[in-house]
mmCIF file as gemmi writes it, N, C-alpha and C atoms, coordinates in Angstrom:
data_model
loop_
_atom_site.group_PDB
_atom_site.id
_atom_site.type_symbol
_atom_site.label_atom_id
_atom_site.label_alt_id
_atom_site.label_comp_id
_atom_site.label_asym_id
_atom_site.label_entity_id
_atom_site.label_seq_id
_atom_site.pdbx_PDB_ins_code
_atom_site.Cartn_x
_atom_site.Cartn_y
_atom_site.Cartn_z
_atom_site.occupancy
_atom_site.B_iso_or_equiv
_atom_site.pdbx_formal_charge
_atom_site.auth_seq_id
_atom_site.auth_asym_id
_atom_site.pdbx_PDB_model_num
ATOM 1 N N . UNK Axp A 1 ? 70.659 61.623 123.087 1 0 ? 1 A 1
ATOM 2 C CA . UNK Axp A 1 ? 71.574 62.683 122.749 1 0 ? 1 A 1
ATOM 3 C C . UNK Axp A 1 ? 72.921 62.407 123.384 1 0 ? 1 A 1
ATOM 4 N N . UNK Axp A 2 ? 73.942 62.638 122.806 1 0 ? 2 A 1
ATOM 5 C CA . UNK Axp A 2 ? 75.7 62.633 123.053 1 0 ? 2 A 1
ATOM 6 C C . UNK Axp A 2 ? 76.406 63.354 122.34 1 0 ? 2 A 1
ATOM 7 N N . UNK Axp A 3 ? 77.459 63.741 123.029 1 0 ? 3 A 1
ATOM 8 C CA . UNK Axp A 3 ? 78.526 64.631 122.224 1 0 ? 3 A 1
ATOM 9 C C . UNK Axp A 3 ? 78.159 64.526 120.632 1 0 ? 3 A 1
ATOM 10 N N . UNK Axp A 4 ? 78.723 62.885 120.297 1 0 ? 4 A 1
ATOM 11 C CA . UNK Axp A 4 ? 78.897 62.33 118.729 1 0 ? 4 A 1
ATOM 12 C C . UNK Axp A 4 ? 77.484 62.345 118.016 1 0 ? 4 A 1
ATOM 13 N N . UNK Axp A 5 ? 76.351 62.499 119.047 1 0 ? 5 A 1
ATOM 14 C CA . UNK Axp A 5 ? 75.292 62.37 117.847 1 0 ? 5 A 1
ATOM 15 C C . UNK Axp A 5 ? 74.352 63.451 118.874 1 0 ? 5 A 1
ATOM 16 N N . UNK Axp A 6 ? 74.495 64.387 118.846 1 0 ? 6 A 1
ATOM 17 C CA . UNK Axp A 6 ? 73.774 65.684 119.429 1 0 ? 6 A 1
ATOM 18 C C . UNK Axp A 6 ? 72.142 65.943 118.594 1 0 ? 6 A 1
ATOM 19 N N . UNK Axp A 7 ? 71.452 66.341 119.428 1 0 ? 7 A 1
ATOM 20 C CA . UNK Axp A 7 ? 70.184 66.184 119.199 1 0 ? 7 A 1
ATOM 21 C C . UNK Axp A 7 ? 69.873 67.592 118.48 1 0 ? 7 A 1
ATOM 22 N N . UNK Axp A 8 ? 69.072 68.179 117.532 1 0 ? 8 A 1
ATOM 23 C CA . UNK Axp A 8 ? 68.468 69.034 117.249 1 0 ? 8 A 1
ATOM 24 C C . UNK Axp A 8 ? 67.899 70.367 117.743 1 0 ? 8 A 1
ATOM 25 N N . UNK Axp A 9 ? 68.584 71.386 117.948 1 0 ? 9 A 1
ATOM 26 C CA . UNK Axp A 9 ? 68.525 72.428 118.961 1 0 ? 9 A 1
ATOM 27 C C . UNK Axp A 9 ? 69.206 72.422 120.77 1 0 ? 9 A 1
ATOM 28 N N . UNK Axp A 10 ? 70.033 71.486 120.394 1 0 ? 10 A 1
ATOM 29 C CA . UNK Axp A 10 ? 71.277 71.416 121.704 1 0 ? 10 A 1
ATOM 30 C C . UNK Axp A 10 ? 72.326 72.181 121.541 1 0 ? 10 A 1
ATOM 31 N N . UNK Axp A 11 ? 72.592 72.928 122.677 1 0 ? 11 A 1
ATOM 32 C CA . UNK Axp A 11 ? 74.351 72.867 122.321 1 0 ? 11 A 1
ATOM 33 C C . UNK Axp A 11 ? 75.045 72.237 123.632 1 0 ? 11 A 1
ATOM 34 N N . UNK Axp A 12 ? 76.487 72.711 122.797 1 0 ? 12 A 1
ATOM 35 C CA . UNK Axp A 12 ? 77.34 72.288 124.249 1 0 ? 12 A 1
ATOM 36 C C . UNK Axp A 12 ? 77.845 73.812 124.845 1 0 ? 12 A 1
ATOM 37 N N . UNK Axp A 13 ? 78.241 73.777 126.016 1 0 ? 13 A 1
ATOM 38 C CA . UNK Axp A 13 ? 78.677 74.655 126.957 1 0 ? 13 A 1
ATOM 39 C C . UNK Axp A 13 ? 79.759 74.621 126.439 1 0 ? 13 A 1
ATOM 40 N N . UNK Axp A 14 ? 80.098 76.639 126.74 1 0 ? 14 A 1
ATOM 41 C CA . UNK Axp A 14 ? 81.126 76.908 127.035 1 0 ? 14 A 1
ATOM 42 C C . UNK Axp A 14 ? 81.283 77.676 128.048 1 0 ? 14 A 1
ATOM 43 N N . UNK Axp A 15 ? 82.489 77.453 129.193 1 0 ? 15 A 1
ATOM 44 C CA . UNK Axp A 15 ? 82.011 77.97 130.294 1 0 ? 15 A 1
ATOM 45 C C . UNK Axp A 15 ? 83.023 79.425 130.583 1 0 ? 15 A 1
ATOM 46 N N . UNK Axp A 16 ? 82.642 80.194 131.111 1 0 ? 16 A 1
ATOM 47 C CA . UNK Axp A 16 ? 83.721 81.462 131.144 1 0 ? 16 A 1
ATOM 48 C C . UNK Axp A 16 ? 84.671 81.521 132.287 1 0 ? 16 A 1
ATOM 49 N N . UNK Axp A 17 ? 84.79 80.751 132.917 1 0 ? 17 A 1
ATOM 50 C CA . UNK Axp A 17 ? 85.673 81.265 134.083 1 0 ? 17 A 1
ATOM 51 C C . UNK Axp A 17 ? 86.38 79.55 134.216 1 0 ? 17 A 1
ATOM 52 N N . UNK Axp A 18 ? 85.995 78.528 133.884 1 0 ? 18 A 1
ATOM 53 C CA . UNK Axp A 18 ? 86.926 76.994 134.082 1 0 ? 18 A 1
ATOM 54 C C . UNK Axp A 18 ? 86.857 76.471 132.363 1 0 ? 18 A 1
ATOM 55 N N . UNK Axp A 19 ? 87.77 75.595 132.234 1 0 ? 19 A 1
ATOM 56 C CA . UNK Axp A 19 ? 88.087 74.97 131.233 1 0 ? 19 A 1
ATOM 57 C C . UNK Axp A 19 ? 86.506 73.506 130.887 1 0 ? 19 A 1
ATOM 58 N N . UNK Axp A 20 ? 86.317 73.375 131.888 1 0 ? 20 A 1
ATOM 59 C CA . UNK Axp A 20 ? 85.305 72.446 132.157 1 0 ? 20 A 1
ATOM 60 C C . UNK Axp A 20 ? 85.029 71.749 133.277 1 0 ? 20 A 1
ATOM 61 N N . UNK Axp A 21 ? 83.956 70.735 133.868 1 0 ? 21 A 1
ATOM 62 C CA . UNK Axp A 21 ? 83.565 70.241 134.657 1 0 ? 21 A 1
ATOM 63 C C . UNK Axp A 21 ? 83.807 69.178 134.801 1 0 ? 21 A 1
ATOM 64 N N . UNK Axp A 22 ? 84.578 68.101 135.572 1 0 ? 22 A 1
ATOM 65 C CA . UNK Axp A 22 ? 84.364 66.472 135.821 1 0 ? 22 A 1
ATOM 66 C C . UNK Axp A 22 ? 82.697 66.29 136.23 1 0 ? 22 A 1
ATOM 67 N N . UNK Axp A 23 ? 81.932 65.98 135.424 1 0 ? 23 A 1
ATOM 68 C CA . UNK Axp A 23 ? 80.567 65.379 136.734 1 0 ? 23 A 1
ATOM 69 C C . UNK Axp A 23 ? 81.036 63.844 135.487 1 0 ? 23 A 1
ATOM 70 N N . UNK Axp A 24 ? 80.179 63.28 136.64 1 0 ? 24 A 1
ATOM 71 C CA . UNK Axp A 24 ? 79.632 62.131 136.041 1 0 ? 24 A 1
ATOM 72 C C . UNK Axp A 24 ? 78.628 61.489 135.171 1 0 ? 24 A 1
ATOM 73 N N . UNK Axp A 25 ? 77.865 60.576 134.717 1 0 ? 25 A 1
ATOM 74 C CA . UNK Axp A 25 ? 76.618 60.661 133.659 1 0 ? 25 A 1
ATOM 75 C C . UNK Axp A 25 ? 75.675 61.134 134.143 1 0 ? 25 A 1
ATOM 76 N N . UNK Axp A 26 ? 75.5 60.822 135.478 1 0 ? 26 A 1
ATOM 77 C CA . UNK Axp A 26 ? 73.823 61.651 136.113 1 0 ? 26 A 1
ATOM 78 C C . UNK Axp A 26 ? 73.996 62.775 136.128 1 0 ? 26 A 1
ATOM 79 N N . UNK Axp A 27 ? 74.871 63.663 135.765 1 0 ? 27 A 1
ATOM 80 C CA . UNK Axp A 27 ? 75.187 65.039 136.097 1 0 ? 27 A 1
ATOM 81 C C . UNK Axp A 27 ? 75.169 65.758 134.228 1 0 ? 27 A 1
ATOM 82 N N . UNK Axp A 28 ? 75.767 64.749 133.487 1 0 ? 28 A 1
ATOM 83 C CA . UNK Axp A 28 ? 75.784 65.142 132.195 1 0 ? 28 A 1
ATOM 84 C C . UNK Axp A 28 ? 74.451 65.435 131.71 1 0 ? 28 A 1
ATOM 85 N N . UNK Axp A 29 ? 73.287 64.124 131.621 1 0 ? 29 A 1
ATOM 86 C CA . UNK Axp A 29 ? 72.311 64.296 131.882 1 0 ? 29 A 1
ATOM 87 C C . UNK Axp A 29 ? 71.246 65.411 132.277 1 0 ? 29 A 1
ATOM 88 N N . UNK Axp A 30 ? 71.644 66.038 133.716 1 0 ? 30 A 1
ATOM 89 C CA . UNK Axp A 30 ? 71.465 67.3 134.036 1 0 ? 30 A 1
ATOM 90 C C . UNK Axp A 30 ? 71.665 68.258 133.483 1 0 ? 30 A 1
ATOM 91 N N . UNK Axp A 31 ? 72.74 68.066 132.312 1 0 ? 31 A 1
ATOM 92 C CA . UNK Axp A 31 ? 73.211 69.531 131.926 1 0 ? 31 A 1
ATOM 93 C C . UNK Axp A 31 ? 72.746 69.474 130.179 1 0 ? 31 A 1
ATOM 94 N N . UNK Axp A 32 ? 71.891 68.39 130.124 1 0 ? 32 A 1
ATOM 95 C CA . UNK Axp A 32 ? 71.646 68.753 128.69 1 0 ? 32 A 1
ATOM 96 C C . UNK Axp A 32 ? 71.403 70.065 128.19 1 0 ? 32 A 1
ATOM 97 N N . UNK Axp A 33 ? 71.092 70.469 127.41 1 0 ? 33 A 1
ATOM 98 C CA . UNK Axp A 33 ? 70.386 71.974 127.119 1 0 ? 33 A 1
ATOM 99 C C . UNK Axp A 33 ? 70.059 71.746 126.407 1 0 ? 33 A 1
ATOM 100 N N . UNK Axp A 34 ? 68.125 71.87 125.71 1 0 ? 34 A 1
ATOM 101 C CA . UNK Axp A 34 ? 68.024 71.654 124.285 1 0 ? 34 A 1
ATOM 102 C C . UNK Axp A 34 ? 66.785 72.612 124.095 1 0 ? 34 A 1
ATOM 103 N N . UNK Axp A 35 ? 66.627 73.242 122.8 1 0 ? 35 A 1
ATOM 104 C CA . UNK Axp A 35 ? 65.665 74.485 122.926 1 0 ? 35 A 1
ATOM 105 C C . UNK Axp A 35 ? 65.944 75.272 123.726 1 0 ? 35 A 1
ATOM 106 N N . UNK Axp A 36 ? 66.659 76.361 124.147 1 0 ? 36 A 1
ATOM 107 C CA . UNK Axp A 36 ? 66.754 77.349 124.682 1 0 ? 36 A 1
ATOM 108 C C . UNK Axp A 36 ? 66.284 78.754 124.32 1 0 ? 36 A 1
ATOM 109 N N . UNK Axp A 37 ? 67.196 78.699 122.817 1 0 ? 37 A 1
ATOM 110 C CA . UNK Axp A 37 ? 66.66 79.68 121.63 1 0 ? 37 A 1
ATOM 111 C C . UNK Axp A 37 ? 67.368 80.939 122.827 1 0 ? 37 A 1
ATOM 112 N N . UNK Axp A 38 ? 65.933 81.933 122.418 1 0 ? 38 A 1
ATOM 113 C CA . UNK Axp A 38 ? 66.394 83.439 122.636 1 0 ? 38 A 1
ATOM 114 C C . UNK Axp A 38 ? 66.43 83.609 124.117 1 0 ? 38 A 1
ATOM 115 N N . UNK Axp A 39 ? 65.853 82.289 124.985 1 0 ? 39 A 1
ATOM 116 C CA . UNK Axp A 39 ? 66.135 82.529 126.435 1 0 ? 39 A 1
ATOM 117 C C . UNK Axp A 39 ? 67.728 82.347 126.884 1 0 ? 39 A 1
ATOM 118 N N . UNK Axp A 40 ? 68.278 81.831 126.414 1 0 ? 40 A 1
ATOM 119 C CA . UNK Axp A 40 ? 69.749 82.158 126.981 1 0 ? 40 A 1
ATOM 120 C C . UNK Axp A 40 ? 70.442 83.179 126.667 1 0 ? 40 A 1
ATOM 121 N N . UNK Axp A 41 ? 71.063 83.466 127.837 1 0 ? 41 A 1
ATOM 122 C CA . UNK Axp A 41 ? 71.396 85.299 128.506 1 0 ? 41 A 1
ATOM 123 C C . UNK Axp A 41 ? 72.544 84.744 129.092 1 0 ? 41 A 1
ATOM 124 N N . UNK Axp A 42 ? 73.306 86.054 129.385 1 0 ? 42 A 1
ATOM 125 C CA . UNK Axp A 42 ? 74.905 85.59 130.081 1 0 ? 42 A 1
ATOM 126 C C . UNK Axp A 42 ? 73.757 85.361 131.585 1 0 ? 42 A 1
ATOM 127 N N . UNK Axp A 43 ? 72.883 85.866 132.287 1 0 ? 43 A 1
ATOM 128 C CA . UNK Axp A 43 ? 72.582 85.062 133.607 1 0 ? 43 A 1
ATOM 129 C C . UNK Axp A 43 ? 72.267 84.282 133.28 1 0 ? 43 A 1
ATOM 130 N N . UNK Axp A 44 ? 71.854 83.427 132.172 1 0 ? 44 A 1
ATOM 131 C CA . UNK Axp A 44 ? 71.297 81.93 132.224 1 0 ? 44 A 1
ATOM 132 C C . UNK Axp A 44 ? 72.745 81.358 132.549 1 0 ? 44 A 1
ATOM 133 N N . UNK Axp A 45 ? 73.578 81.282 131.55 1 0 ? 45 A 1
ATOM 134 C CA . UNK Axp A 45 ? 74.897 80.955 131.495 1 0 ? 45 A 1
ATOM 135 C C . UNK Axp A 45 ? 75.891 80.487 132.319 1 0 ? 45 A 1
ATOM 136 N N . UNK Axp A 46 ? 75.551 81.883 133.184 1 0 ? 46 A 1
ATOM 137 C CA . UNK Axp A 46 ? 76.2 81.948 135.004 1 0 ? 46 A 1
ATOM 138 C C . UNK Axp A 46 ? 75.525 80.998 135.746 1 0 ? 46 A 1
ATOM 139 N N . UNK Axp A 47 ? 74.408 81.047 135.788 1 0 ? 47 A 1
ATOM 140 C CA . UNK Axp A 47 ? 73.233 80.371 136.467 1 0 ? 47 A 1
ATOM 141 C C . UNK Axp A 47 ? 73.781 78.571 136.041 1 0 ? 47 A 1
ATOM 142 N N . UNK Axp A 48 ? 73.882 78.37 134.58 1 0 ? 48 A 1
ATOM 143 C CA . UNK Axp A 48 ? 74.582 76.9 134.249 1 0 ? 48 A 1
ATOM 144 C C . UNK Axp A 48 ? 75.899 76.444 134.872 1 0 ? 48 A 1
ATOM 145 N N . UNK Axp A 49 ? 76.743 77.583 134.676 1 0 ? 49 A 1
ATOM 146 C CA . UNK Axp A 49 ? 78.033 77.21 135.281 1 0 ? 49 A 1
ATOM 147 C C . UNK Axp A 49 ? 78.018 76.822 136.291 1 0 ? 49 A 1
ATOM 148 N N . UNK Axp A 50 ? 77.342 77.507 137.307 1 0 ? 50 A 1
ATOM 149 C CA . UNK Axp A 50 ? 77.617 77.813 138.929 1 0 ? 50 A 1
ATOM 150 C C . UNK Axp A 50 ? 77.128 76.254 139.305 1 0 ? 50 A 1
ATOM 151 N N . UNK Axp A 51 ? 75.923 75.78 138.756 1 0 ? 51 A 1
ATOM 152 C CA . UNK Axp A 51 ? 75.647 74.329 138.373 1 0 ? 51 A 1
ATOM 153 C C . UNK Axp A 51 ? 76.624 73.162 138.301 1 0 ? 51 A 1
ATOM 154 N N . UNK Axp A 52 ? 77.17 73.623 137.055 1 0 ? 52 A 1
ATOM 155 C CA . UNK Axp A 52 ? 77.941 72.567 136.483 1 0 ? 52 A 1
ATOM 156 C C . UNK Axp A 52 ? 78.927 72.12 137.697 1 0 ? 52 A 1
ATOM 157 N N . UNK Axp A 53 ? 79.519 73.92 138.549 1 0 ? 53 A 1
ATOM 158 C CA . UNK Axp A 53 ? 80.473 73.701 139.333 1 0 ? 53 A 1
ATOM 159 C C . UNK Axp A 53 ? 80.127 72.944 140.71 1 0 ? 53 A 1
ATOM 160 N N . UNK Axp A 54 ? 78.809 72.918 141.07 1 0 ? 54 A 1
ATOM 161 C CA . UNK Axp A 54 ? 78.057 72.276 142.654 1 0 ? 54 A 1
ATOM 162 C C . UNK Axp A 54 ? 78.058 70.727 142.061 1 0 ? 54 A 1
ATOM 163 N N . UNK Axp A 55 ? 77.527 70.588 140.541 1 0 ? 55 A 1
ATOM 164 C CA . UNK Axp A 55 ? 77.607 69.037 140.216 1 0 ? 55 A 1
ATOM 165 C C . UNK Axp A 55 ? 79.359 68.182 140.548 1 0 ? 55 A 1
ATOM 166 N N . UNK Axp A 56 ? 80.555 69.006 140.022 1 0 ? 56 A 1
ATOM 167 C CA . UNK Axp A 56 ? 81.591 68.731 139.69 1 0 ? 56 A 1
ATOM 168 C C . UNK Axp A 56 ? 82.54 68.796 141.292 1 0 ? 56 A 1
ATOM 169 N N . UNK Axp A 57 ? 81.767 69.161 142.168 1 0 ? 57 A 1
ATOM 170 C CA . UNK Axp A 57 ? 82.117 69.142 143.246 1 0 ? 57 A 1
ATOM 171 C C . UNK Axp A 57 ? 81.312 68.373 144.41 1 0 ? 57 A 1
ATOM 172 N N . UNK Axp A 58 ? 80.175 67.932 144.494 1 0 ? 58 A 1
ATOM 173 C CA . UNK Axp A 58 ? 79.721 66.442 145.297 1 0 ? 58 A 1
ATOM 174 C C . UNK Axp A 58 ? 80.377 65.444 144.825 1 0 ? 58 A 1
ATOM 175 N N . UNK Axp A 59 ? 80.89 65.388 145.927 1 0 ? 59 A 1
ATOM 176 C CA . UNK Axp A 59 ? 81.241 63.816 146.479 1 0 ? 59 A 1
ATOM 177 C C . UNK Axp A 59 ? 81.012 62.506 145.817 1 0 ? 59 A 1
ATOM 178 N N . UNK Axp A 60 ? 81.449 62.174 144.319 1 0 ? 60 A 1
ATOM 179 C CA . UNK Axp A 60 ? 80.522 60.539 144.38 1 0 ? 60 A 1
ATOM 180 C C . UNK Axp A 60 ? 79.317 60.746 144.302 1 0 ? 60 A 1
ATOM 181 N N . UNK Axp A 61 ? 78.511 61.779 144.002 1 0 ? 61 A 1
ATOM 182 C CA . UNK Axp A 61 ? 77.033 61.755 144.015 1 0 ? 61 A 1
ATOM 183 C C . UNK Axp A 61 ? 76.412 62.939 142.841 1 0 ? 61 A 1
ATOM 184 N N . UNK Axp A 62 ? 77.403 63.389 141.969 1 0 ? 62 A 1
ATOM 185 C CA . UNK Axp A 62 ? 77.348 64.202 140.919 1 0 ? 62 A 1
ATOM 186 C C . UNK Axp A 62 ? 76.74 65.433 141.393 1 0 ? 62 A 1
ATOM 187 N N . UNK Axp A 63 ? 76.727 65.711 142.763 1 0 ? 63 A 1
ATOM 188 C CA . UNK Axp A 63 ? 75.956 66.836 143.63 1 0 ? 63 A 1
ATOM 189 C C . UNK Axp A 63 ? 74.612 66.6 143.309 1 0 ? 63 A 1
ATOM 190 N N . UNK Axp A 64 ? 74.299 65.29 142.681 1 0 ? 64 A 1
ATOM 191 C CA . UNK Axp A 64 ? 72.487 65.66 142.89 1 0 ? 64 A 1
ATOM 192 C C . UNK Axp A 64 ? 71.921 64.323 143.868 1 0 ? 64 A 1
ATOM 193 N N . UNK Axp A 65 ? 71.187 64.739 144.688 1 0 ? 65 A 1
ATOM 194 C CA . UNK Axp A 65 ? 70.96 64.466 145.606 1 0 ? 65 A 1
ATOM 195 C C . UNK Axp A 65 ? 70.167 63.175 145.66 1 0 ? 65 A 1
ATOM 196 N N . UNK Axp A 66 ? 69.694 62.828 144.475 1 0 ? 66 A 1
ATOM 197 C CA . UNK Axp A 66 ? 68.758 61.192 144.595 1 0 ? 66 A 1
ATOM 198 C C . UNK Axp A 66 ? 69.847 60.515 143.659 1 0 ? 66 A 1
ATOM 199 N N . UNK Axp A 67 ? 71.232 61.054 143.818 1 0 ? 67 A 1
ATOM 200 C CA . UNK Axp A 67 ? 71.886 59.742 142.643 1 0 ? 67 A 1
ATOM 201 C C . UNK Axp A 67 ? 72.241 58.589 143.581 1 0 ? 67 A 1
């Protein structure tokens, strides 16, 4: 799955409070979303962002901890 050829029940983020995230590929990775359906809720949402924002802010290490 990628932007240009997105997989079947993915989407992409949109985030409410930043324009978007710098992470890196191990972090993109992380943020796939696919099948969600009727479980995504504005707390899922929040819950992604707040994510996206701990990934987009480690150091060289996409904030996840075995990169």
């Amino acid at each position: 799955m990628t932007l240009t050829q997105p997989a079947a029940g993915c989407r992409d983020l949109a985030f409410r409070h930043h324009a978007g995230y710098a992470v890196g590929e191990a972090g993109e990775v992380a943020l796939h979303l696919c099948d969600v359906g009727e479980a995504w809720t504005a707390a899922v949402a929040a819950d992604i962002e707040d994510f996206a924002r701990d990934l987009a802010e480690g150091a060289g290490t996409d904030g996840l901890g075995w990169s």
